[in-house]
C-alpha positions in Angstrom: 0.0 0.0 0.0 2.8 2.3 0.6 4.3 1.9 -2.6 1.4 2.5 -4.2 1.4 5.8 -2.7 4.5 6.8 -3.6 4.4 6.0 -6.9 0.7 7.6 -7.3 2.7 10.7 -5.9 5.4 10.1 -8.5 3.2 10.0 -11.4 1.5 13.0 -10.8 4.5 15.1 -10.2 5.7 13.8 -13.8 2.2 14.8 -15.2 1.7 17.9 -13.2 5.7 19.0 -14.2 4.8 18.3 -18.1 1.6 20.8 -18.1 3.7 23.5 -16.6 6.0 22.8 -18.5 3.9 22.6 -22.0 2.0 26.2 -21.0 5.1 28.3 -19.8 7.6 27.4 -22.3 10.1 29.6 -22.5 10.1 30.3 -18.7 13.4 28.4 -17.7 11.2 26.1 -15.5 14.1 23.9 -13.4 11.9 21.7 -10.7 8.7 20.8 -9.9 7.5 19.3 -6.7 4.3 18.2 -5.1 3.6 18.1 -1.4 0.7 17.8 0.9 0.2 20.3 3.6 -3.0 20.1 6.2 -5.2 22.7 3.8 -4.4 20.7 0.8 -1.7 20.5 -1.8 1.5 22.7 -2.2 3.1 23.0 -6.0 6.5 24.2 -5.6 7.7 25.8 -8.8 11.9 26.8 -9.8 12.3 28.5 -12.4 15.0 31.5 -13.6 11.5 33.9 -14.6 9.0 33.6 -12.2 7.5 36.9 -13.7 6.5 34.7 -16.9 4.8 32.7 -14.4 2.9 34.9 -12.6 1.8 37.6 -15.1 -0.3 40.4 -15.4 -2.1 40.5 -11.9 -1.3 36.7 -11.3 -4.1 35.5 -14.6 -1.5 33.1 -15.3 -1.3 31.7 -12.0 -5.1 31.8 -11.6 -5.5 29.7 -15.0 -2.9 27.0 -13.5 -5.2 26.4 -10.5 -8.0 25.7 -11.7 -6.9 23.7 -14.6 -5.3 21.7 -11.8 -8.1 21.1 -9.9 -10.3 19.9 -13.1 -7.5 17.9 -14.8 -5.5 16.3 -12.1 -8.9 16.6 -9.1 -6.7 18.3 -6.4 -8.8 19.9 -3.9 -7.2 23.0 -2.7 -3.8 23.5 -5.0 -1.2 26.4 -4.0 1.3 27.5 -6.3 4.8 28.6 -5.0 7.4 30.1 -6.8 11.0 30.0 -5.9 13.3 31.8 -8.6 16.5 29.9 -9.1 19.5 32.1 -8.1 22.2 30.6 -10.3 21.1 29.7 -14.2 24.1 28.7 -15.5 24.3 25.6 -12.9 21.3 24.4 -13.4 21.0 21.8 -15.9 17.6 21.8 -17.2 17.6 25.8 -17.0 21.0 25.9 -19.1 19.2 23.3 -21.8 16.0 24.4 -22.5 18.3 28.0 -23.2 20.1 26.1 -26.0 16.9 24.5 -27.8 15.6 28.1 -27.5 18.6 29.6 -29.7 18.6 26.3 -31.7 14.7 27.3 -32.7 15.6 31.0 -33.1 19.3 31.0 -35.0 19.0 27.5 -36.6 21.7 24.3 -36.9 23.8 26.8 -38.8 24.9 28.2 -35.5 25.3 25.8 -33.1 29.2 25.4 -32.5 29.2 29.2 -31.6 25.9 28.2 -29.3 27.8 25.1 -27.5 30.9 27.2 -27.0 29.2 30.3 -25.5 27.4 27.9 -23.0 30.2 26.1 -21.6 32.1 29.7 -21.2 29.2 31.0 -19.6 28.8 27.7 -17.2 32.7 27.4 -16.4 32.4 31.5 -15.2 29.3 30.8 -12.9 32.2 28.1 -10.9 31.2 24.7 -12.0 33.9 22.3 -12.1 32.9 20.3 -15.2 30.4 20.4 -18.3 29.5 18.3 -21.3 27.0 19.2 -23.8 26.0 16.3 -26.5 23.8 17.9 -29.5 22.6 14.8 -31.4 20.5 15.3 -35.1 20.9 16.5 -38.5 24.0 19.2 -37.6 24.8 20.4 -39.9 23.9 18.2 -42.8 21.3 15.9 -43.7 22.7 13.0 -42.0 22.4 12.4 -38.1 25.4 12.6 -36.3 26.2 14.0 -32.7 28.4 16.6 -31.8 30.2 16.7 -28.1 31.2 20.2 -26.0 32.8 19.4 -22.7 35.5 21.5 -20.5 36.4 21.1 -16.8 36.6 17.7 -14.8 33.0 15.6 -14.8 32.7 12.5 -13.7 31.5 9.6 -15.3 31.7 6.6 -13.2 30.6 6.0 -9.6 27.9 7.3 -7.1 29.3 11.1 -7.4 28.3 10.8 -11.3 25.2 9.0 -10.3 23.5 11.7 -7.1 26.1 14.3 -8.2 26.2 15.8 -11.2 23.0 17.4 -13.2 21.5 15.8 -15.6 19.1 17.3 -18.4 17.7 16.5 -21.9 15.4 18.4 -24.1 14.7 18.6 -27.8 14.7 21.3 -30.2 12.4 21.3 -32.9 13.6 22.5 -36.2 12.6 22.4 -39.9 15.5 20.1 -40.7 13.9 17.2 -37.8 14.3 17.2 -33.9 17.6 17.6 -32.2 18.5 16.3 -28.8 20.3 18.1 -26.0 22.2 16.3 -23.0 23.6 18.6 -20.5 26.3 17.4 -17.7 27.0 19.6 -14.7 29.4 18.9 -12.1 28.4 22.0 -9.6 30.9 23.6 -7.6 29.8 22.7 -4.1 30.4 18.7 -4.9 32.7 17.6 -2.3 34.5 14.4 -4.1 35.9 11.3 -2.1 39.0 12.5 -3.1 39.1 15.7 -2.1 41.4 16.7 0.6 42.1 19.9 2.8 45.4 20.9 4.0 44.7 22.8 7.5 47.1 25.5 9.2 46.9 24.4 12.5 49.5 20.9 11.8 51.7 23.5 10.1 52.1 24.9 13.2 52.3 22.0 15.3 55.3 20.8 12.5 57.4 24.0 13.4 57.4 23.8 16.5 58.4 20.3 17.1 60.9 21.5 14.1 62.2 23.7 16.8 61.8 21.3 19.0 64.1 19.2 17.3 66.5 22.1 17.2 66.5 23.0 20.8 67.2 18.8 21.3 70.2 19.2 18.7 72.1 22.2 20.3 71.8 20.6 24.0 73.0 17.4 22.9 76.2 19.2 20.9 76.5 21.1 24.2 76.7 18.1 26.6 79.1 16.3 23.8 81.4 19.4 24.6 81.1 19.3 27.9 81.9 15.4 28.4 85.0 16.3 25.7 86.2 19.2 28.0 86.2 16.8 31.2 87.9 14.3 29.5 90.7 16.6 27.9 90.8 17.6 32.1 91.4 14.0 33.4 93.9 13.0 30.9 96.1 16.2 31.9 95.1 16.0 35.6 96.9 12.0 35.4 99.7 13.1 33.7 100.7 15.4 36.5 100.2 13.3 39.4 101.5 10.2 38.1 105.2 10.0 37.8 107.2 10.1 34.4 107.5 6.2 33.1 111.3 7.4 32.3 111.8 7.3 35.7 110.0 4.5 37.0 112.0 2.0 34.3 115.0 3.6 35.2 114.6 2.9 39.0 113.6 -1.0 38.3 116.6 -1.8 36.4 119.2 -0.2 39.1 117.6 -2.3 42.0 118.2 -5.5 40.1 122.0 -4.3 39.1 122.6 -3.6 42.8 121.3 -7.2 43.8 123.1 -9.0 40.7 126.2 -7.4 40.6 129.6 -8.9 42.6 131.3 -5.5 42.6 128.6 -3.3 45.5 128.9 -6.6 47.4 129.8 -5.5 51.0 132.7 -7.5 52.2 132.0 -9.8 54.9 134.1 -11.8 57.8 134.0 -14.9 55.8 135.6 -13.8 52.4 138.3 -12.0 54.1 139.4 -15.4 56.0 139.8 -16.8 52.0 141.1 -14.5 50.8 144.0 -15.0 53.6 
């Protein structure tokens, strides 16, 4: 039951969007929605001219109520108008401008039409468009003719929820011409995308100082402990006596003991000697 609901709603948004469509051509006519409020229904219309909508004295708006509650049976409609702010980023807006100047200049002109559009599109800030113009351009035979600048995605759920979508159709004497528009909007945030911050910047020079500060007190204790041990070394030549000395001493006490000649003469020897 609740799917039938939402796709009754559904249908008569697509129905409702058409007709307004259909009677204000040529009003730039972006979104339509449809929702329920406790008096009874609320049509919620974007579009870049609202003036075209409303008219002279609001007849035009007048008209659209009460063919809506005939046609499509809602009981207490209420139109609202909400005027879209930027036109070149809005897809539908962007091609139902180039199927008017298609119907006004004619196939002849539509390179210098696709190349105005994307300059005009790229300066509102979007990050990516792609126009595809399929029919008889120029010539008899059907071919299709691609205007893209910028980055636009093609692939994934950021070219699936992200970036607009549009088709119309111009008619001409020559046969019917299709328009695609592609708009990548400037406030898409990509999974890619990435932010460098000031704050770790900060935190980066100071443990750079940090680093610094470590460096100089470590080359001042290495000077230190080279200074105290430059110290010791002549502190233990001083106190200790000269090895000269000590190996000249050694050698004299063993001559003294060894030798015959500093042998005091005792009772003994004298008797042999006799």
């Amino acid at each position: 039951m609740i799917e039938r609901q939402f796709i009754t709603q559904k249908t008569k948004e697509y129905y409702i969007k058409e007709y307004v469509e259909s009677i204000l051509h040529g009003a730039g006519i972006s979104e339509v929605h449809l929702k329920k409020i406790p008096l009874g229904e609320k049509i919620i219309v974007h579009a870049s001219r609202p003036s075209l909508i409303v008219g002279s004295k609001g007849s035009n708006i007048k008209q659209l109520t009460k063919v809506l509650k005939d046609k499509f049976k809602l009981e207490n409609p209420q139109i609202e108008i909400v005027e879209v702010k930027n036109v070149f980023l809005d897809a539908n807006v962007v091609a139902e401008k180039i199927a008017s100047s298609l119907e006004r200049f004619g196939s002849a002109r539509f390179k210098s039409i696709g190349y105005k559009v994307l300059t005009n599109v790229m300066g509102a800030g979007a990050i990516g468009v792609e126009l595809i113009l399929s029919g008889k351009i120029p010539s008899a035979r059907a071919r299709s003719w691609r205007f893209y600048q910028g980055y636009l995605k093609k692939c994934g759920d950021v070219a699936v929820s992200g970036v607009l979508k549009a088709k119309k159709t111009a008619q001409l004497k020559s046969g019917s011409i299709g328009i695609k528009v592609l708009i990548m909007p400037p406030d898409l945030i990509l999974p890619d995308h990435v932010e460098i911050l000031q704050e770790p910047i900060q935190v980066v020079e100071e443990i750079a100082t940090e680093k610094s500060n470590d460096q100089v007190e470590e080359k001042k204790e290495t000077v230190k402990t080279n200074k105290k041990r430059t110290v010791k070394k002549k502190t233990t030549k001083k106190t200790a006596g000269s090895p000269a000395e000590i190996e000249t001493e050694k050698p004299a006490e063993e001559l003294s003991e060894a030798s015959p000649e500093k042998v005091e003469p005792t009772e003994e020897n004298q008797e042999d000697k006799l």
